[in-house]
DSSP file (Angstrom, degrees, kcal/mol; ACC not computed):
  #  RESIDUE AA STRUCTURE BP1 BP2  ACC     N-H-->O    O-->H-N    N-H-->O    O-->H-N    TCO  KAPPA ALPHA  PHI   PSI    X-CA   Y-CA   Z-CA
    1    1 A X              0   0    0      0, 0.0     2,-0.3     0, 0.0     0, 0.0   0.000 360.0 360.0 360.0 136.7   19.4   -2.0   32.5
    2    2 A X    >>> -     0   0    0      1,-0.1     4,-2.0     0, 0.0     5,-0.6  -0.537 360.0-109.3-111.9 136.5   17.0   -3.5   34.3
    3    3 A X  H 3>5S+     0   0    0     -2,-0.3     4,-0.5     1,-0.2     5,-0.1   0.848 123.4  56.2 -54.4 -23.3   14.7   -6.6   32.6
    4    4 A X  H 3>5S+     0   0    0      3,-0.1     4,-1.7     2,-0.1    -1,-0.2   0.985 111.4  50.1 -45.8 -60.2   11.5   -3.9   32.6
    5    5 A X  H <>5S+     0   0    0     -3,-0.6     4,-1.6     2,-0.2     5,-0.3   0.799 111.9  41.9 -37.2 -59.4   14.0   -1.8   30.6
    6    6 A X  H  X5S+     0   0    0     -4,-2.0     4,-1.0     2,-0.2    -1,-0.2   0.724 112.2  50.8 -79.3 -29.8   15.0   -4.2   28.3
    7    7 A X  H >X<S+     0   0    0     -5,-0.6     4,-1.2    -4,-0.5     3,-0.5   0.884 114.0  49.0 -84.8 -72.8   11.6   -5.7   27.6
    8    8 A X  H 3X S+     0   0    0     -4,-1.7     4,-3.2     1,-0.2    -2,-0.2   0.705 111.1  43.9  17.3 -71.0   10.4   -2.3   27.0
    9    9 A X  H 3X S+     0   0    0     -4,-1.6     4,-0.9     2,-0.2     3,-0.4   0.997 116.6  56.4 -76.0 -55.1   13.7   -1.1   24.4
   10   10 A X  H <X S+     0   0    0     -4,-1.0     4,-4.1    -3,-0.5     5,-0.3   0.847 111.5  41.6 -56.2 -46.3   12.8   -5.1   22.7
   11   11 A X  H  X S+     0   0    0     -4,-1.2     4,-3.6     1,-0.2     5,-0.3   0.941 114.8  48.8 -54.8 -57.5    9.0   -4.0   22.1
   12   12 A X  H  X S+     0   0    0     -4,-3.2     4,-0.9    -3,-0.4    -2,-0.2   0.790 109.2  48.6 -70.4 -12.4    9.9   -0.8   20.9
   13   13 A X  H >X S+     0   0    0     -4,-0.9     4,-3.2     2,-0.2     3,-0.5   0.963 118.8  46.1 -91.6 -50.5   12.8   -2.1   18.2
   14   14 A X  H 3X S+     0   0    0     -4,-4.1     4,-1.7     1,-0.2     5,-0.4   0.943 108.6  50.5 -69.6 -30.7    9.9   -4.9   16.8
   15   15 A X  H 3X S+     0   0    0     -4,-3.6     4,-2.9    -5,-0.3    -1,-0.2   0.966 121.1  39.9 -70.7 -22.3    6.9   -2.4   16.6
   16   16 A X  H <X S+     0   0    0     -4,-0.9     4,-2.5    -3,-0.5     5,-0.2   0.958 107.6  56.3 -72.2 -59.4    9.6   -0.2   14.5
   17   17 A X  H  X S+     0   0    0     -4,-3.2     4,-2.0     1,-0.2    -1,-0.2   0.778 110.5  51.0 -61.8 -13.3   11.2   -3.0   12.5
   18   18 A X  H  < S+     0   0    0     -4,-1.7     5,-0.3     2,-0.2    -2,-0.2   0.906 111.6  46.1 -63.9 -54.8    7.2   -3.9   11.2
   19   19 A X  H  < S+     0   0    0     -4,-2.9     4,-0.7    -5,-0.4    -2,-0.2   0.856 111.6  47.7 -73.1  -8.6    6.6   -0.5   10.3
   20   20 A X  H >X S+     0   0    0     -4,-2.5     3,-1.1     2,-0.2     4,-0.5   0.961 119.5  43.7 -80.1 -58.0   10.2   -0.2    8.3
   21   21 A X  G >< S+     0   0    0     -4,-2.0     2,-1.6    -5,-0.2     3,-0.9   0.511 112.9  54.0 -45.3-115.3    9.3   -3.8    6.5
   22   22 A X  G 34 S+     0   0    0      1,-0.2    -1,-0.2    32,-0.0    -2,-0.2   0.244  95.9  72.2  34.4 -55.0    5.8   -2.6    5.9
   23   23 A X  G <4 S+     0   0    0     -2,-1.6    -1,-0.2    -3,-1.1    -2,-0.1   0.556  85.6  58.5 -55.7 -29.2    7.0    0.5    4.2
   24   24 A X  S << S-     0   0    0     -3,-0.9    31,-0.3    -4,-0.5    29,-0.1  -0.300 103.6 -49.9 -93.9-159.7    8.2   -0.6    0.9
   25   25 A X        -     0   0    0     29,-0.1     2,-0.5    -2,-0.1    -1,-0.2   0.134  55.0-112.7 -56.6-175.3    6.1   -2.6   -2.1
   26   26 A X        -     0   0    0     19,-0.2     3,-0.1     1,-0.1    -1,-0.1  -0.880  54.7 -90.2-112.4 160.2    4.3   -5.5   -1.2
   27   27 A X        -     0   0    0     -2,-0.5    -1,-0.1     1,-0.2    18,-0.0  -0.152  52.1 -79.0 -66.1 156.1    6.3   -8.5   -3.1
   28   28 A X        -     0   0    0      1,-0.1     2,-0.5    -3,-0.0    -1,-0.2  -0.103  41.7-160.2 -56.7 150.0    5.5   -9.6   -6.4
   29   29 A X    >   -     0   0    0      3,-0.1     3,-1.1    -3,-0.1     2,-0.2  -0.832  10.1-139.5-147.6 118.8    2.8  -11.7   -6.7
   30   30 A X  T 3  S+     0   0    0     -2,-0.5     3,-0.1     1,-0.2    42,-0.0  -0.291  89.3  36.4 -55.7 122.9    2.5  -13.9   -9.8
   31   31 A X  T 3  S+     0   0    0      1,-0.5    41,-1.4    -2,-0.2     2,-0.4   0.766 108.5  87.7  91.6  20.8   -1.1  -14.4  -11.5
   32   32 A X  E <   -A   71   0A   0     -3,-1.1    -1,-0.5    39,-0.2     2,-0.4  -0.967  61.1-144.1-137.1 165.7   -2.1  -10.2  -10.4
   33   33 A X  E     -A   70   0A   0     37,-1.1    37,-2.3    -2,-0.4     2,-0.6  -0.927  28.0 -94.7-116.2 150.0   -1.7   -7.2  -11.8
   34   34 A X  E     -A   69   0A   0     -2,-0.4     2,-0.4    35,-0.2    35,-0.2  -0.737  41.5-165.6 -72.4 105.1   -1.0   -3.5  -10.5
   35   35 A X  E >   -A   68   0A   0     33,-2.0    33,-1.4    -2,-0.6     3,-0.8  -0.805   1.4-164.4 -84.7 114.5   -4.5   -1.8  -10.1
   36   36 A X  E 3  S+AB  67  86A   0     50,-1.0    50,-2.9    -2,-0.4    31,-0.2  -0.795  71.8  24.0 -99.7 137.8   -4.2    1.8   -9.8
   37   37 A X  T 3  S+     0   0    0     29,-1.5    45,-0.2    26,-0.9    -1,-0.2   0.307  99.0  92.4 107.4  -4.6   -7.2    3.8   -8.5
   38   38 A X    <   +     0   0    0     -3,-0.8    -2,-0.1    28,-0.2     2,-0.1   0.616  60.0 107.2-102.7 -22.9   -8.9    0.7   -6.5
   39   39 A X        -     0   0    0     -4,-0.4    23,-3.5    27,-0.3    24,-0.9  -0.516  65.6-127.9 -86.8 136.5   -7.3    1.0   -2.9
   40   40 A X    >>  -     0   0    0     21,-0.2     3,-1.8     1,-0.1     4,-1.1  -0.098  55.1 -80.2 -35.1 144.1   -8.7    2.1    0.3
   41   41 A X  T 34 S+     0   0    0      1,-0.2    -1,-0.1     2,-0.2    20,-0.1  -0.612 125.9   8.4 -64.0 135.7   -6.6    4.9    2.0
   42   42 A X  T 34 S+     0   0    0     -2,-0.5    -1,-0.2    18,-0.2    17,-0.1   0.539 111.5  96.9  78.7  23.2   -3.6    3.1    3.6
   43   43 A X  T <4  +     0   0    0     -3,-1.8    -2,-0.2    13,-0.0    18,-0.0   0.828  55.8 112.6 -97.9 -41.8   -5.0   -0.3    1.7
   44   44 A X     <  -     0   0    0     -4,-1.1    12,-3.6     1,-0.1    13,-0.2   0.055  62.7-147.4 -80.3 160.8   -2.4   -0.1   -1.5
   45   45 A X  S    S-     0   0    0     22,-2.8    10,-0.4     1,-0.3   -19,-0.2   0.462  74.1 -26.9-103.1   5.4    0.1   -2.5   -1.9
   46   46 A X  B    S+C   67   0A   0     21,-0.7    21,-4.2     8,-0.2    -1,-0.3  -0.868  93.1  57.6 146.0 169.3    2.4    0.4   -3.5
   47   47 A X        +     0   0    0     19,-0.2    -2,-0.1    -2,-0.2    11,-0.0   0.905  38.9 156.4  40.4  77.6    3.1    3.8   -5.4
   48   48 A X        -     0   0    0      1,-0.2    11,-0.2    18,-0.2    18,-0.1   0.283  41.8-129.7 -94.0  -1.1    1.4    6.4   -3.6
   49   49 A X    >   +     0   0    0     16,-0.3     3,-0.9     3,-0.1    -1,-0.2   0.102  57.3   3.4  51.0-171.0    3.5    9.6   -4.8
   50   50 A X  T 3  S+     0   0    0      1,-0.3     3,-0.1     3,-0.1     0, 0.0   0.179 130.7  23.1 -41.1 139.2    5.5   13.0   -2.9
   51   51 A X  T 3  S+     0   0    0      1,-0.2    -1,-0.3     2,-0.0     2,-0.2   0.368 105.0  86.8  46.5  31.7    5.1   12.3    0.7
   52   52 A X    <   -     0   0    0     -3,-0.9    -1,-0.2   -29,-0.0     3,-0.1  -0.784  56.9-145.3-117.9 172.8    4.5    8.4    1.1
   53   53 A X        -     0   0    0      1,-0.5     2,-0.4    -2,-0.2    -3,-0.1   0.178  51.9 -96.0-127.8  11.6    6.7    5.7    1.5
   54   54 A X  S    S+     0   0    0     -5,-0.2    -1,-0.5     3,-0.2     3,-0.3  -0.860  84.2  48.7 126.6-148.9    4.9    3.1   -0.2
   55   55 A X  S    S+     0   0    0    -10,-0.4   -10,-0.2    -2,-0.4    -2,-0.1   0.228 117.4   7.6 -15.8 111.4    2.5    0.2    1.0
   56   56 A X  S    S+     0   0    0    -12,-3.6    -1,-0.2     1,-0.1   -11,-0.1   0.952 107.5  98.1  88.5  39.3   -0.4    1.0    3.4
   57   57 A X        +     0   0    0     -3,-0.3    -3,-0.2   -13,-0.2    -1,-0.1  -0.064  38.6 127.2-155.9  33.2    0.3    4.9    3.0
   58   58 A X        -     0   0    0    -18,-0.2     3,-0.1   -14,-0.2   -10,-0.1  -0.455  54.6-138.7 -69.2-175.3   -2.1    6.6    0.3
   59   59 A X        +     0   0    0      1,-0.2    -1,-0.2   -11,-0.2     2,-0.1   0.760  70.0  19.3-115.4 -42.7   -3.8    9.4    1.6
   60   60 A X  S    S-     0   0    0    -20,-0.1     3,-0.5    33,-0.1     2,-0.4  -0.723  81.1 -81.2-138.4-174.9   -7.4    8.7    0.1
   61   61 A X  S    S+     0   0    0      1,-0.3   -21,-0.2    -2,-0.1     3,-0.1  -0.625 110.8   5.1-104.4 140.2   -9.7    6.4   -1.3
   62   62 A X  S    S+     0   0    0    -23,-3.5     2,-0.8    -2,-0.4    -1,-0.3   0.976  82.6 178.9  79.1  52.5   -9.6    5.4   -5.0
   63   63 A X    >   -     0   0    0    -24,-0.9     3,-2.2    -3,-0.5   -26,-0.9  -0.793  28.6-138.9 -98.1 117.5   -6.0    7.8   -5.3
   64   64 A X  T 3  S+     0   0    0     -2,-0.8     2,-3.6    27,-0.2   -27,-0.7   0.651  97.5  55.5 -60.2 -90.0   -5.2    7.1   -9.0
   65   65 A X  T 3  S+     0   0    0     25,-1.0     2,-0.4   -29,-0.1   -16,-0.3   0.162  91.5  92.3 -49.3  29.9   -1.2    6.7   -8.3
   66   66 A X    <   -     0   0    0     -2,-3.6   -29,-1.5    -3,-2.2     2,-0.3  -0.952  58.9-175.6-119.6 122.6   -2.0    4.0   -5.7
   67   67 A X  E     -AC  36  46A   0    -21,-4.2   -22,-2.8    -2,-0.4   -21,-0.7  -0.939   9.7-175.1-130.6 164.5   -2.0    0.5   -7.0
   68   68 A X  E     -A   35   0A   0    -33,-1.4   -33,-2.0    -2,-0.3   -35,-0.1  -0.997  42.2 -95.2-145.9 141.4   -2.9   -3.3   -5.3
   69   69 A X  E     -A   34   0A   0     -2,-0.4     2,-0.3   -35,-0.2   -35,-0.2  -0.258  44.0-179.4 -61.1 142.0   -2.6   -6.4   -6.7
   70   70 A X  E     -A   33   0A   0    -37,-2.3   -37,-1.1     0, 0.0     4,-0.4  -0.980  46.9 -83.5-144.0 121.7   -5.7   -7.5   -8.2
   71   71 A X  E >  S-A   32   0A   0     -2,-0.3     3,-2.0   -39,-0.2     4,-0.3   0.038  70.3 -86.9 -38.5 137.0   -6.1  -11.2  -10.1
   72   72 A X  T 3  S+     0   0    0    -41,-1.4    -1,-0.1     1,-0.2   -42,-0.0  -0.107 109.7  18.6 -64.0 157.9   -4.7  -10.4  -13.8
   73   73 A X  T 3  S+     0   0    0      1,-0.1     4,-0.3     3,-0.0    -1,-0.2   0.296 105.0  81.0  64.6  -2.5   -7.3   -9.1  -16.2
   74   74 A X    <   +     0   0    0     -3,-2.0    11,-0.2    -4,-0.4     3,-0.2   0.672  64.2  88.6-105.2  -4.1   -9.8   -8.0  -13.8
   75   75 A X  S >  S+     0   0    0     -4,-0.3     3,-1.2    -5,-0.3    10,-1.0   0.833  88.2  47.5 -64.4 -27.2   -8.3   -4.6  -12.9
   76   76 A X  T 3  S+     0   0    0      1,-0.2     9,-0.8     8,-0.1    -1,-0.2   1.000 111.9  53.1 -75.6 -51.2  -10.1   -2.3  -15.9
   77   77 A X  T 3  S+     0   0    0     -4,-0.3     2,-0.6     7,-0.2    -1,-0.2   0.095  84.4 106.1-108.0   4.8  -13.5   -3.9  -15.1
   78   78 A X    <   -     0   0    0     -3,-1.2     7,-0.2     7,-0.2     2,-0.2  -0.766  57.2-165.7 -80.7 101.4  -13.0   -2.9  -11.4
   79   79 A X        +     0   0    0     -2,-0.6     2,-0.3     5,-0.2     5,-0.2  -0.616  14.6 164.6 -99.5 174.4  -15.5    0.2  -10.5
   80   80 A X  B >   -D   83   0B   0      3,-1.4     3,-1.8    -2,-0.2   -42,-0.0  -0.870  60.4 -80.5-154.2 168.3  -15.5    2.7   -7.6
   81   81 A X  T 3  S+     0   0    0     -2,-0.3     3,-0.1     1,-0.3    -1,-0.1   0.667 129.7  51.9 -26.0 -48.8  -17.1    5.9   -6.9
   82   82 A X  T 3  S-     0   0    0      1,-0.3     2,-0.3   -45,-0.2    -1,-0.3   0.305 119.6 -93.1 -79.6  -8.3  -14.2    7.5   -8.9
   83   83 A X  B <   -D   80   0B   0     -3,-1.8    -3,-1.4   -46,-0.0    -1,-0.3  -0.896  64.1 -27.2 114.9-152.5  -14.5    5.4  -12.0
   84   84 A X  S    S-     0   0    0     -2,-0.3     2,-0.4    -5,-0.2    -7,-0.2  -0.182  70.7 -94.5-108.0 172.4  -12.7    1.9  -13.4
   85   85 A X        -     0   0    0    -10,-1.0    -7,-0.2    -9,-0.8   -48,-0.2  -0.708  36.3-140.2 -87.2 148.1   -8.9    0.6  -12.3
   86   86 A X  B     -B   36   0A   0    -50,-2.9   -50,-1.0    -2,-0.4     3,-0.1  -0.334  17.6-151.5 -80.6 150.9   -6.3    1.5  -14.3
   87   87 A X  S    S+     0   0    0    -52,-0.2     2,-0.3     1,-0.2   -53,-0.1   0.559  96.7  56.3-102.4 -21.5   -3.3   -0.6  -15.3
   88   88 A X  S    S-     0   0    0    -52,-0.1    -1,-0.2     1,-0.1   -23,-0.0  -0.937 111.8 -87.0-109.7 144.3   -1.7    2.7  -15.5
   89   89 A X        -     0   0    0     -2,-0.3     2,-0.2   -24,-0.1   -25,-0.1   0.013  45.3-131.5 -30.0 123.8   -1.4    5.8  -12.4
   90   90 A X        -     0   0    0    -27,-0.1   -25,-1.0   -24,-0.1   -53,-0.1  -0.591  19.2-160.0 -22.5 117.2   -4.8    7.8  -12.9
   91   91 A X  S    S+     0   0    0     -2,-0.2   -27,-0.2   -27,-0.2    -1,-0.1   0.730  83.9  55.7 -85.6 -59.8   -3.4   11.6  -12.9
   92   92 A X              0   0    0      1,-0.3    -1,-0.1   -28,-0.1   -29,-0.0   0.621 360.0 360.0 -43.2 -22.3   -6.8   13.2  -12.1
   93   93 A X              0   0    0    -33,-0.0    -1,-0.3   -11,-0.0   -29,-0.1   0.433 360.0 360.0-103.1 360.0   -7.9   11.2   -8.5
């Protein structure tokens, strides 16, 4: 394998090993709470439901089973187009 070859296969294994980290929750983060209903599509830091894989993979914006850390207590008092965060999934967005 030729060092083109090899930079090449090295590039492709890191842009891959990002998107696999990337893919779960975003780590706990002390002093937030889980806002569901507040994230940009492919903004939430987790729990997106049937056919995501977590973080950065809702489908739309304001998806009630999408949540992102948001500094504790301020998530209810959050509005959007769709109405307040939740501290629990939204069925209806």
């Amino acid at each position: 394998m030729n060092t083109l070859s090899k930079v090449a296969s090295m590039a492709v294994l890191a842009s891959l090993s990002a998107a696999v980290a990337h893919a779960g929750p975003a780590a706990p983060q002390p002093g937030k709470d889980k806002c569901f209903g507040v994230s940009l599509a492919g903004k939430n830091d987790c729990a997106a439901g049937a056919g995501t894989t977590c973080a950065g993979t809702s489908h739309k914006d304001y998806q009630g089973n999408a949540w992102k850390y948001v500094a504790k207590g301020t998530c209810t008092a959050i509005k959007t187009p769709k109405g307040n965060g939740s501290l629990t999934p939204i069925a209806s967005r």
